[in-house]
C-alpha positions as CSV (number, residue, x, y, z in Angstrom):
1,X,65.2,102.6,98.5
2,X,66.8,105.9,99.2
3,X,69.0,107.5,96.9
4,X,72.3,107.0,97.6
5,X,75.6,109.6,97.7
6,X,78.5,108.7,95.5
7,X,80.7,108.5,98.7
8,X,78.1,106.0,99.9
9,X,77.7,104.0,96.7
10,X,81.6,103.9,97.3
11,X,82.3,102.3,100.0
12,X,79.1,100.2,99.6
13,X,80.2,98.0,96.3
14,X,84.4,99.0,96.9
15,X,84.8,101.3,93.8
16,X,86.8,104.4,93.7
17,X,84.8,107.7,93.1
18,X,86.7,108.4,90.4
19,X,85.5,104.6,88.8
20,X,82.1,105.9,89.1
21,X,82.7,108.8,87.0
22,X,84.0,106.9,84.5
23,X,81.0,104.3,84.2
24,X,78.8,107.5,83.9
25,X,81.2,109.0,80.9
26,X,80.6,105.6,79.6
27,X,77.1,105.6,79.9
28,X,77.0,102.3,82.4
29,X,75.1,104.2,84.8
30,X,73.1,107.2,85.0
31,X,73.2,109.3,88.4
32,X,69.8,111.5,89.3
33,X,70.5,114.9,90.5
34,X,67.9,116.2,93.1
35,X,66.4,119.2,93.6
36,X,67.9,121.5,96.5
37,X,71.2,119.0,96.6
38,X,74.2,119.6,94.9
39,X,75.8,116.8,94.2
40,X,74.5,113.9,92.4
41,X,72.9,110.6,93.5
42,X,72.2,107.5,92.8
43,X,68.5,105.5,92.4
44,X,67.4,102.0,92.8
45,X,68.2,101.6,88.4
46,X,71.4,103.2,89.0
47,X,72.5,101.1,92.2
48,X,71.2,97.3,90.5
49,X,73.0,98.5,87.2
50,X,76.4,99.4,89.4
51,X,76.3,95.7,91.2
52,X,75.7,94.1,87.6
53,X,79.4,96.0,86.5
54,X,80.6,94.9,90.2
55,X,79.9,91.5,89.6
56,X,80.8,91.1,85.3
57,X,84.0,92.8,86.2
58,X,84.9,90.0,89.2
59,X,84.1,88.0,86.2
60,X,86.9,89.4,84.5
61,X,84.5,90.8,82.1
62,X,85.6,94.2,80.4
63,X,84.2,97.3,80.4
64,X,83.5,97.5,76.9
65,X,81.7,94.3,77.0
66,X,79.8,95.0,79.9
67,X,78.8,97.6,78.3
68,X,77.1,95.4,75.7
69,X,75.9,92.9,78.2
70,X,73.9,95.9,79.7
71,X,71.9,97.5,76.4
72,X,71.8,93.5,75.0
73,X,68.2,92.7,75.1
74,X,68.0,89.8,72.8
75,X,71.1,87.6,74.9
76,X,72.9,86.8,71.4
77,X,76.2,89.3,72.3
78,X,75.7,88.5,75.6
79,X,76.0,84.7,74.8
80,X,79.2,85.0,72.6
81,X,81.1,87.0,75.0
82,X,80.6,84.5,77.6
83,X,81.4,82.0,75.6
84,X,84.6,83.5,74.5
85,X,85.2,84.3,78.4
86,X,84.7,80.7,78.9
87,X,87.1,80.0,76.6
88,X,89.7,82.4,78.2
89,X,89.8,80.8,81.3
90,X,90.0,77.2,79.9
91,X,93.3,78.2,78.5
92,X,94.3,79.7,81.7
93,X,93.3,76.6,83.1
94,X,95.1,74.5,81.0
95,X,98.1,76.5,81.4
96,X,98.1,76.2,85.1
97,X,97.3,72.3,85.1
98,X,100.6,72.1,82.1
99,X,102.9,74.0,85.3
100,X,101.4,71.9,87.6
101,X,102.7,69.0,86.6
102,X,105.7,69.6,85.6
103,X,106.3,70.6,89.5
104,X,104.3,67.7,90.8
105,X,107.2,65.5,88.9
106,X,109.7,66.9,89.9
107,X,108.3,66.6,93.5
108,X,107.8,63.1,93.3
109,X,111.2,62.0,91.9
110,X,112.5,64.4,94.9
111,X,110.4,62.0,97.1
112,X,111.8,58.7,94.9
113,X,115.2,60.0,95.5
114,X,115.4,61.5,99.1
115,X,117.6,58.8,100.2
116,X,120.4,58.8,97.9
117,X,123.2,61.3,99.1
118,X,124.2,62.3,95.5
119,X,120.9,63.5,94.1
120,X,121.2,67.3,92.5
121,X,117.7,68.5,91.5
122,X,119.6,70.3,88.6
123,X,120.7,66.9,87.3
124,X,117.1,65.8,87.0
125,X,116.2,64.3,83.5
126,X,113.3,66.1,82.6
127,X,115.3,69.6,84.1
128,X,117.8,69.0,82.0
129,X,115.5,68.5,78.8
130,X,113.6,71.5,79.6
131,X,116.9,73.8,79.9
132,X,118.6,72.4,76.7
133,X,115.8,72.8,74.1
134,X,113.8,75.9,75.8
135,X,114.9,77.7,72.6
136,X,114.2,75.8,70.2
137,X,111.2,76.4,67.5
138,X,108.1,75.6,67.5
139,X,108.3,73.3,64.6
140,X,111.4,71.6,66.0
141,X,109.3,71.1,69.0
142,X,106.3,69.6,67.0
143,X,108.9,67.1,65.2
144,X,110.1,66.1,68.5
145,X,107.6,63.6,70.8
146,X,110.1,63.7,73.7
147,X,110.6,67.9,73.4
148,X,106.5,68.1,74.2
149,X,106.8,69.2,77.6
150,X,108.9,71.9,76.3
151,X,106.2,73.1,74.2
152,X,103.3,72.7,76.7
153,X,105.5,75.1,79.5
154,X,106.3,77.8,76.5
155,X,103.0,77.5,76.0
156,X,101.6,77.7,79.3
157,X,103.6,80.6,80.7
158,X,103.0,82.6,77.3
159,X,99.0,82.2,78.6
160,X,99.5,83.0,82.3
161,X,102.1,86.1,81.2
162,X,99.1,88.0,79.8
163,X,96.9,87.5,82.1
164,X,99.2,88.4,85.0
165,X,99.8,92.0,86.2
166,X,104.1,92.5,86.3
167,X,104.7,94.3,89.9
168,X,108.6,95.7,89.8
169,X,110.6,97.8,91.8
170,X,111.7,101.1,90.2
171,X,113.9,103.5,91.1
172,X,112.1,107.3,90.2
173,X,114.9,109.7,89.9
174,X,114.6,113.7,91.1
175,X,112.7,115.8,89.0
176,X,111.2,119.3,89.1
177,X,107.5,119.3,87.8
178,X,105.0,121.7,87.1
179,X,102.5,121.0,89.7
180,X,98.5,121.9,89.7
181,X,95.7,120.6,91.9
182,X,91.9,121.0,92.1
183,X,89.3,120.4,94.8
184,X,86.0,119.9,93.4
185,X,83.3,116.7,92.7
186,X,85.5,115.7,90.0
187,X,88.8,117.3,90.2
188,X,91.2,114.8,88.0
189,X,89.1,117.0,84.9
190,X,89.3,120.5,85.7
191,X,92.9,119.9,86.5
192,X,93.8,117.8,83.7
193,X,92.0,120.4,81.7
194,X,94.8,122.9,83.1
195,X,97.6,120.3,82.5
196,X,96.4,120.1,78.8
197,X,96.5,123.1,77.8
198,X,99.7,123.4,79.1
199,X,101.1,120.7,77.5
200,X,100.1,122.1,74.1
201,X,101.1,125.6,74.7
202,X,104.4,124.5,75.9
203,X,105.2,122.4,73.4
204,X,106.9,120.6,76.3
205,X,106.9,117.1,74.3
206,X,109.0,118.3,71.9
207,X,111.7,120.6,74.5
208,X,111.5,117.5,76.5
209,X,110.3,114.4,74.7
210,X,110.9,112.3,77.8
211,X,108.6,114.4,80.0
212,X,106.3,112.5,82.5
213,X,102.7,113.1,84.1
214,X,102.2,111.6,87.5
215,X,98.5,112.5,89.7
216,X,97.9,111.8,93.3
217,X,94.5,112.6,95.2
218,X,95.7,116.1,97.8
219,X,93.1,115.7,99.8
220,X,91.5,111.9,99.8
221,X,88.1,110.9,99.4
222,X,86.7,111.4,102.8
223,X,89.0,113.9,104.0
224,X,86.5,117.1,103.2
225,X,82.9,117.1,103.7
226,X,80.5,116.4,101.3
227,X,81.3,114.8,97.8
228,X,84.1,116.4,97.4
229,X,88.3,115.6,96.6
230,X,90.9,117.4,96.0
231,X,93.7,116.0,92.6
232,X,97.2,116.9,91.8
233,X,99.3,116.4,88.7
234,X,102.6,117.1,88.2
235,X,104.2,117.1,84.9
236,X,108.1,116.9,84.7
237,X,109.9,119.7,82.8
238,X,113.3,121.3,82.6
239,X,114.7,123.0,85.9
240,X,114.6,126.7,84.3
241,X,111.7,126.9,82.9
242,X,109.0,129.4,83.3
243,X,105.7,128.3,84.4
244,X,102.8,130.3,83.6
245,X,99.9,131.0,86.5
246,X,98.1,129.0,87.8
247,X,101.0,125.8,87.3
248,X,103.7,126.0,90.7
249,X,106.9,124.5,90.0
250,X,108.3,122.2,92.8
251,X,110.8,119.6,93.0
252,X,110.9,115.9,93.6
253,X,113.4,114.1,95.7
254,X,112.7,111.0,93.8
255,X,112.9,107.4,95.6
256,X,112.0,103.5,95.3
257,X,109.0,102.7,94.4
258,X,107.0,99.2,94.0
259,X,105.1,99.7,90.3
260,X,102.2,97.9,89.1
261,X,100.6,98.6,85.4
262,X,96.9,98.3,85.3
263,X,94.3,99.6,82.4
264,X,92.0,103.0,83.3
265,X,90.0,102.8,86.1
266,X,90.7,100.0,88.0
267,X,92.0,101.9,91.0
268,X,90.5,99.0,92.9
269,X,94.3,97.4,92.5
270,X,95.8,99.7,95.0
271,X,94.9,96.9,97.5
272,X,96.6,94.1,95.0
273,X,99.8,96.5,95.2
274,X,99.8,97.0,98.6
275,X,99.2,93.2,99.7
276,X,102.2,92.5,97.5
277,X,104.7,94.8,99.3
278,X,103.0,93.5,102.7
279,X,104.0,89.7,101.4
280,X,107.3,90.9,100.1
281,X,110.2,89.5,102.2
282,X,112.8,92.2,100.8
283,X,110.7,95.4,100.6
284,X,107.9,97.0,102.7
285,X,106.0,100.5,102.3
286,X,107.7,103.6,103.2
287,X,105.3,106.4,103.7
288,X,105.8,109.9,102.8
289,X,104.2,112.9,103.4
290,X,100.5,112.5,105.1
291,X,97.5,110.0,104.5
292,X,95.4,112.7,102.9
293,X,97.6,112.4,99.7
294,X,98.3,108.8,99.5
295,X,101.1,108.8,102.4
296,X,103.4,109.5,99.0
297,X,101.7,107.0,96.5
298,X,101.9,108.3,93.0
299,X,99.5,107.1,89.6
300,X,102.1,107.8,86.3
301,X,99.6,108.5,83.6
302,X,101.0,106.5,80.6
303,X,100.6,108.0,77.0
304,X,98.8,111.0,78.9
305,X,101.3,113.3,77.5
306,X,101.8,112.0,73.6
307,X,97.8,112.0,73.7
308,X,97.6,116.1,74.9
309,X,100.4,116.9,72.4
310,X,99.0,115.7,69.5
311,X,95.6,117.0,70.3
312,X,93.8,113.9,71.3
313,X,91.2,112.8,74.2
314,X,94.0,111.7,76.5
315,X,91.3,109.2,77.8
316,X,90.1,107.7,74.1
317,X,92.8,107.6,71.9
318,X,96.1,105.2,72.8
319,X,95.0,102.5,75.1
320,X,94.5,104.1,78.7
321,X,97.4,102.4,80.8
322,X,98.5,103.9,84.5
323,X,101.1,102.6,86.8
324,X,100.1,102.5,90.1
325,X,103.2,103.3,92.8
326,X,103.7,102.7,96.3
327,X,106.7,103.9,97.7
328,X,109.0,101.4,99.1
329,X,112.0,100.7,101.0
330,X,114.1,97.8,102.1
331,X,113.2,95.9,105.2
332,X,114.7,97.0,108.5
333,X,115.9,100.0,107.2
């Protein structure tokens, strides 16, 4: 097999360039750089290692234990983490089948009483026991035999709710930011290099302590030849302050935006995010600007800031979180 590009690995297994980066910092996969070509490839080792992470992380495997799975010759780590994966998803499963049949009750009393004119699905016994003892203890519940649906739904949603990603609607006010952006093989590090330093120099945690640090590719993937993209960051600071070369200050308008939290890289839930909206009955996507930067979509780097101000690998100390934005409006508007 031919080596392959990183824009080719790409959009062969669906990861982000940026995703593949990151497995290489990590040490997942290992890219071969070739004599008389610039940018670096990808071998036959490198491309079965990749579709190993592809397939772990559809698993819902994490990175740091793939990354074990991968070096673990003898099985025995490999064994416990998919045991305790298997155990994971049995709660899941348990919590899904404990929702499921609550509803399917309440269904079939629906069904039992379709006929009778004064039915009121909020007068239903087991709706009414739910609602009155939902905040109760668990050790009242325990005492109680008849209260144990109560417990098996607290129980059951407190499951799904972490393993559920929570897309809201925000509204981002105006701001004026320092902006930067680089065009390179890996821009996001040159320019969050930049942005760093900045953020030390400035101080700007502490004249601002509620500063924020969005990024947005400008250009795409795609959009320039070769192996090459182009990043942006923005960092939000007071209206009158001086910026020194090469930061530009601009301004921000601000606007609605549909939000969803995921953990460093999985920029492979910008689809999720945007099949959400597309489902949504109240919202759909409003696009701003051009496709080449997102058509407007924004990536808020969460703890970015505290990280740079105190010193720290921005990508290794607090736990790595991003909010992935689409900007939205209401339907028909």
């Amino acid at each position: 097999m031919e080596n392959l590009t990183i824009s080719q690995v790409s959009k062969s297994f669906g990861v982000t360039p940026r995703m593949l980066r990151h497995y290489e910092k990590m040490g997942l996969i290992t890219p071969t750089y070739m004599e008389d070509y610039a940018y670096r490839t990808y071998d036959e080792n490198a491309v079965r290692r990749l579709q190993q992470i592809v397939i772990l992380r559809k698993l819902r495997i994490s990175l740091k234990d793939i990354s074990v799975i991968l070096d673990d010759s003898k099985y025995a780590a490999t064994l416990e983490i998919l045991r305790r994966s298997i155990s994971d998803l049995d709660e899941e499963i348990n919590a899904l089948d404990v929702i499921r049949g609550i509803i399917k009750g309440f269904a079939e009393r629906l069904e039992e009483n379709r006929l009778k004119a004064d039915f009121c699905l909020l007068e239903d016994r087991q709706l009414i026991e739910l609602s009155e003892t939902l905040s109760l203890s668990k050790n009242t519940l325990k005492e109680e035999r008849s209260m144990s649906n109560v417990n098996d739904l607290n129980n059951a949603n407190g499951t799904l709710n972490k393993q559920q990603s929570d897309i809201k609607i925000i509204m981002l006010p105006p701001l004026t930011v320092a902006s930067h952006c680089c065009v390179g093989e890996e821009p996001e590090d040159a320019c969050g290099k930049v942005i760093e330093e900045f953020v030390r120099k400035s101080r700007i945690y502490e004249i601002k302590p509620d500063t924020r640090m969005f990024g947005f590719n400008h250009p795409n993937p795609g959009v320039l030849e070769g192996d090459i993209h182009g990043y942006e960051f923005w960092v939000s600071i007071p209206e009158d302050m001086e910026l020194p070369e090469p930061l530009v200050k601009k301004h921000f308008d601000g606007g609605l935006y549909a939000a969803m939290t995921i953990s460093f890289p999985e920029f492979q839930r910008w689809d999720d995010l945007f099949k959400w909206v597309e489902g949504n009955d109240k919202y759909e996507v409003d696009w701003r600007g051009t496709e080449e930067i997102m058509g407007g979509g924004l990536e808020e780097h969460l703890n970015w800031i505290y990280n740079a101000h105190n010193g720290w690998n921005p990508e290794t100390e607090l736990e790595v979180k991003l909010d992935l934005m689409l900007p939205v409006k209401k339907r028909g508007e």
